[in-house]
C-alpha positions as CSV (number, residue, x, y, z in Angstrom):
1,X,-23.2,17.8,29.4
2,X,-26.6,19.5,30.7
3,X,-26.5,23.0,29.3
4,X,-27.6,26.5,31.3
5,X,-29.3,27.8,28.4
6,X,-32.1,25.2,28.5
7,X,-34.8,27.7,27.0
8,X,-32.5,29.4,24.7
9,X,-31.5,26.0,23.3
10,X,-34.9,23.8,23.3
11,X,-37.1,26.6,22.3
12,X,-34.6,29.4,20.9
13,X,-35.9,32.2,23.6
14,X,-33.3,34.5,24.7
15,X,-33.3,37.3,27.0
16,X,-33.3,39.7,24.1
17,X,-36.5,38.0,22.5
18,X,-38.6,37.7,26.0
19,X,-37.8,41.5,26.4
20,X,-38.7,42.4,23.2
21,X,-42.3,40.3,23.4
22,X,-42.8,41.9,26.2
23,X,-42.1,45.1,25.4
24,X,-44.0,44.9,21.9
25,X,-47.1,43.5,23.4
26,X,-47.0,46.3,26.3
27,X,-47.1,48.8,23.5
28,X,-49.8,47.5,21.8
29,X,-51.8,47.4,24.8
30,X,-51.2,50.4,26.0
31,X,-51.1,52.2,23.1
32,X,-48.8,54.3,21.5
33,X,-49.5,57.5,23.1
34,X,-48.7,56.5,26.6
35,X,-46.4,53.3,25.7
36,X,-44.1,56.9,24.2
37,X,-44.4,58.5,27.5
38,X,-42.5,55.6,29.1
39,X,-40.6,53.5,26.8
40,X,-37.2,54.6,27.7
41,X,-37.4,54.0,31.8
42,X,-40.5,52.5,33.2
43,X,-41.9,50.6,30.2
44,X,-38.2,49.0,29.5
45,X,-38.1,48.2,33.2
46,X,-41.8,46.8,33.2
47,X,-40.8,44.3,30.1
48,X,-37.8,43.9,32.4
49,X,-39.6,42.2,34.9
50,X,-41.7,40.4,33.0
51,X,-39.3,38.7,31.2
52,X,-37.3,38.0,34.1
53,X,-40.5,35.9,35.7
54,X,-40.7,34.4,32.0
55,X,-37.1,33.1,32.1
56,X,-36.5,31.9,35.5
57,X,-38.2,28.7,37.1
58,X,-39.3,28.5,41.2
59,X,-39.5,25.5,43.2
60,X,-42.6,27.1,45.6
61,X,-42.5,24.4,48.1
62,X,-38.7,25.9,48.6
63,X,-39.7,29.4,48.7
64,X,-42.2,28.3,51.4
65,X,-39.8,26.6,52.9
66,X,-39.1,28.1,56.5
67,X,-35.2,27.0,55.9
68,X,-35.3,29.7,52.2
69,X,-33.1,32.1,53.4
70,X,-31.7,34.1,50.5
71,X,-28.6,36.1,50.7
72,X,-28.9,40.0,50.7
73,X,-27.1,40.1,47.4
74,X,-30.2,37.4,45.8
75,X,-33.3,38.6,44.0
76,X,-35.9,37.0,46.6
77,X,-38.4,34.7,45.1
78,X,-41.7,35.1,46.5
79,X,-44.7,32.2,46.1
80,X,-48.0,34.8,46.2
81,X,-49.3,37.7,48.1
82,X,-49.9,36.3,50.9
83,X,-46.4,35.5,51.8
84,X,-45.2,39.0,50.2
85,X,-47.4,40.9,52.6
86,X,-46.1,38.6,55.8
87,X,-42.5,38.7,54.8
88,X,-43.0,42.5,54.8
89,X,-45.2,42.5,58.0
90,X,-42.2,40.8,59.6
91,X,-38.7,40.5,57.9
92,X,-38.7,43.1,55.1
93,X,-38.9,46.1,56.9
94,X,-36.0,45.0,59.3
95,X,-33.9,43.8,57.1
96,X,-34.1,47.6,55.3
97,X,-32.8,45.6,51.8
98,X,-33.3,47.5,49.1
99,X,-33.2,44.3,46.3
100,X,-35.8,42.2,48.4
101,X,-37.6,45.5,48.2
102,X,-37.6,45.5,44.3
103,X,-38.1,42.0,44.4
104,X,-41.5,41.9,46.4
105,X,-42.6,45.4,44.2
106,X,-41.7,43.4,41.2
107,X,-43.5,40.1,42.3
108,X,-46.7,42.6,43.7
109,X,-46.5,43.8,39.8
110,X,-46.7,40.4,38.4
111,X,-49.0,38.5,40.6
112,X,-51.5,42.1,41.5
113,X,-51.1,43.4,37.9
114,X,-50.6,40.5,35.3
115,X,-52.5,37.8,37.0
116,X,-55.0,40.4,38.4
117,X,-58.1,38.8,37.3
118,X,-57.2,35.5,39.2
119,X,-56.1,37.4,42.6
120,X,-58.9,40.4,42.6
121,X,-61.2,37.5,43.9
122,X,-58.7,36.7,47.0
123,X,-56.7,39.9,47.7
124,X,-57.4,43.2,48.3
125,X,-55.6,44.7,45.1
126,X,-55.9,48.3,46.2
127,X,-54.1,47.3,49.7
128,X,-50.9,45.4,47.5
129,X,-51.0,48.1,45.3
130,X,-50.3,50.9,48.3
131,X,-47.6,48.1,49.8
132,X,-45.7,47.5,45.7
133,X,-45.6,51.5,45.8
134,X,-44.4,51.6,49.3
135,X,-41.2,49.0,48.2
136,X,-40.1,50.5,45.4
137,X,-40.3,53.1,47.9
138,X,-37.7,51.7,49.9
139,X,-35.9,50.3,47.2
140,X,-35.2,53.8,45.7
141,X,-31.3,53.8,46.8
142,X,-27.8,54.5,44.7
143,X,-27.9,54.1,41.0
144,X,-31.5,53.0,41.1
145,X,-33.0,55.5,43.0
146,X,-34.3,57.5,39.8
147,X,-36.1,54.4,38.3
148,X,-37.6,53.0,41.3
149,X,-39.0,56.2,42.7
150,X,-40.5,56.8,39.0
151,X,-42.1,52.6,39.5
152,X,-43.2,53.5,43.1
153,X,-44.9,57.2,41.2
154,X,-47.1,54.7,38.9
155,X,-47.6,52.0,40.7
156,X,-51.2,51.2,41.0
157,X,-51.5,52.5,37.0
158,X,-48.9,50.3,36.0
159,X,-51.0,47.3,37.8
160,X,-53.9,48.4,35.5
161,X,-51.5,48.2,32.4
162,X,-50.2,44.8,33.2
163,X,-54.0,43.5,33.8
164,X,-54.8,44.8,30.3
165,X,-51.4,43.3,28.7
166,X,-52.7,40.2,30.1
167,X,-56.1,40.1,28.8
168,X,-54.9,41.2,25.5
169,X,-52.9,38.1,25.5
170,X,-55.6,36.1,26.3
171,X,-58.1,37.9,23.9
172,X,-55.5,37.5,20.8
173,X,-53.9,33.8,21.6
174,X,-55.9,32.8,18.6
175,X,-54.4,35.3,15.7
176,X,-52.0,34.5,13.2
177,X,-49.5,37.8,12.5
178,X,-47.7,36.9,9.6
179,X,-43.6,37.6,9.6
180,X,-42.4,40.6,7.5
């Protein structure tokens, strides 16, 4: 019987331990000072979103697919920029929903901020940063409205954290921490 914890099982990562990698190596790159200033909203929610992208596969020739058609109530999966700044061009706007909002912010984070140095060369960083501000923007409704206005407030810094958590990944790949 095929099991829906396939990463939990084969490689013991949970939810709880992606967050927490996240969130520990976000602290160290930021540093303590600042990581303080926002550990208990945006930093949790940046870890958040990072581990989420960790955890979860996508098929991109689906999500490229014209016939992907998520319901209202689905966190949209988006392939890069590019299709990001058409679906908002087009569909996002109109549609006026707040999760695909989050969604493309979140995937602007991850694919602008984390995996900067490979899209700087292609995209226009400042122009996603302006258009991940402007969805959180928009996504700033009900319960979440506090959280996502304070995203869509440090956008474009949080970018630059996410390109620096990502090159302090690749600059200490090769150290050994020892367990306490």
């Amino acid at each position: 019987m095929p099991s829906t914890n396939y990463f939990d099982e084969l490689y013991g990562v949970t939810e709880e331990r992606a967050l927490n990698f996240w969130a520990s190596n976000l602290h160290e790159a930021m540093g303590s000072e600042f990581w303080s200033q926002i550990c208990d909203s945006t930093g949790v929610y940046l870890a958040s979103v990072l581990g989420h992208f960790c955890l979860q596969s996508m098929d991109r020739n689906e999500v490229l697919s014209p016939d992907y058609n998520p319901d209202d109530q689905e966190f949209r999966q988006f392939a890069d920029l590019t299709q990001i700044a058409e679906m908002r061009m087009r569909q996002l706007t109109s549609a006026n929903n707040p999760l695909w909002m989050e969604s493309a912010g979140a995937h602007i984070l991850l694919y602008a901020g984390f995996f900067q140095a490979q899209n700087k060369h292609r995209h226009n960083i400042a122009f996603y940063s302006a258009m991940g501000r402007d969805c959180y923007l928009m996504a700033a409704v009900g319960k979440r409205e506090k959280i996502m206005k304070l995203m869509a407030a440090g956008f474009s810094q949080y970018l630059l954290h996410l390109a620096n958590l990502h090159q302090h990944l690749q600059d200490s790949r090769y150290l050994i921490r020892m367990n306490n």
